[in-house]
Wavefront OBJ file of the C-alpha trace (Angstrom):
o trace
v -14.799 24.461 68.431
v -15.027 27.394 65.700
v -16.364 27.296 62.373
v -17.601 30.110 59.793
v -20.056 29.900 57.095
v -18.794 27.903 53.923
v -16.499 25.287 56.567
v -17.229 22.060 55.791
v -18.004 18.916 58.163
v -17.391 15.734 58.755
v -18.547 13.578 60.780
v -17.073 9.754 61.793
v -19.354 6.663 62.533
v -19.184 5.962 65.898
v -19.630 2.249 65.094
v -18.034 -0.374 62.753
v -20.035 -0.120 59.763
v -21.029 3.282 60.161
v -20.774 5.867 57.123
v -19.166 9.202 57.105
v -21.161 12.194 57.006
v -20.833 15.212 54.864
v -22.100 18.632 54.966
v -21.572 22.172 54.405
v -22.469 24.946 57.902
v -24.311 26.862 56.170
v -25.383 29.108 59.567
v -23.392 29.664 63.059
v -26.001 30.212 65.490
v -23.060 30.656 68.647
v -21.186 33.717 69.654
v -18.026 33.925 67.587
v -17.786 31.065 65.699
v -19.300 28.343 68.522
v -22.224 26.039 67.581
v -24.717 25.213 66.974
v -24.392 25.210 63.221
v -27.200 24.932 60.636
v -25.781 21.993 58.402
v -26.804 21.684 54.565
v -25.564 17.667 54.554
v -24.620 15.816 51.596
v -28.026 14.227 51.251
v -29.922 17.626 50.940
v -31.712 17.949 54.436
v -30.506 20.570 56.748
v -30.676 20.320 60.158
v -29.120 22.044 63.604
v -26.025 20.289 64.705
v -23.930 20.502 67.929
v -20.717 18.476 67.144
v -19.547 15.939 68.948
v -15.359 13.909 69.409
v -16.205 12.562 66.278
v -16.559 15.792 64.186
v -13.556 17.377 61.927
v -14.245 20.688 60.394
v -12.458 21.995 57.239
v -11.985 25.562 56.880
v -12.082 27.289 53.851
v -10.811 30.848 53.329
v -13.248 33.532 52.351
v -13.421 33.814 48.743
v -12.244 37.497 47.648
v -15.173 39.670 45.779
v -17.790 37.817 47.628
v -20.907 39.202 48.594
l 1 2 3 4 5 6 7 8 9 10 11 12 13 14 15 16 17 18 19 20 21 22 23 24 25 26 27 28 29 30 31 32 33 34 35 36 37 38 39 40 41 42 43 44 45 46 47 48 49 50 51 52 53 54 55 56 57 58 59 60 61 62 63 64 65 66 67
């Protein structure tokens, strides 16, 4: 799995009933582009996150001029 800064996450409930999670990597902590990723999730918290099946990440281009 790869990811960059900015990608976004989701992650499927593994059982009937469960919600979808949301977040933002906001950190890659692995060697070009592997996790773990430090997550910024839709409730607020942050945590460290290795994904799992269940995970999709979107990637979203750079945006140009930023610093």
């Amino acid at each position: 799995m790869h990811a960059d800064a900015g990608d976004a996450l989701v992650v499927k409930g593994r059982h009937v009933g469960d919600e979808i999670r949301e977040g933002v990597i906001i950190e890659v902590h692995g060697k070009n582009g592997a996790p773990p990723y430090l997550v910024r999730w839709s409730d607020g918290h942050e945590s460290v996150f290795f994904p799992s099946a269940d995970t999709l990440i979107e990637h979203h281009p750079a945006k140009q001029g930023a610093q």
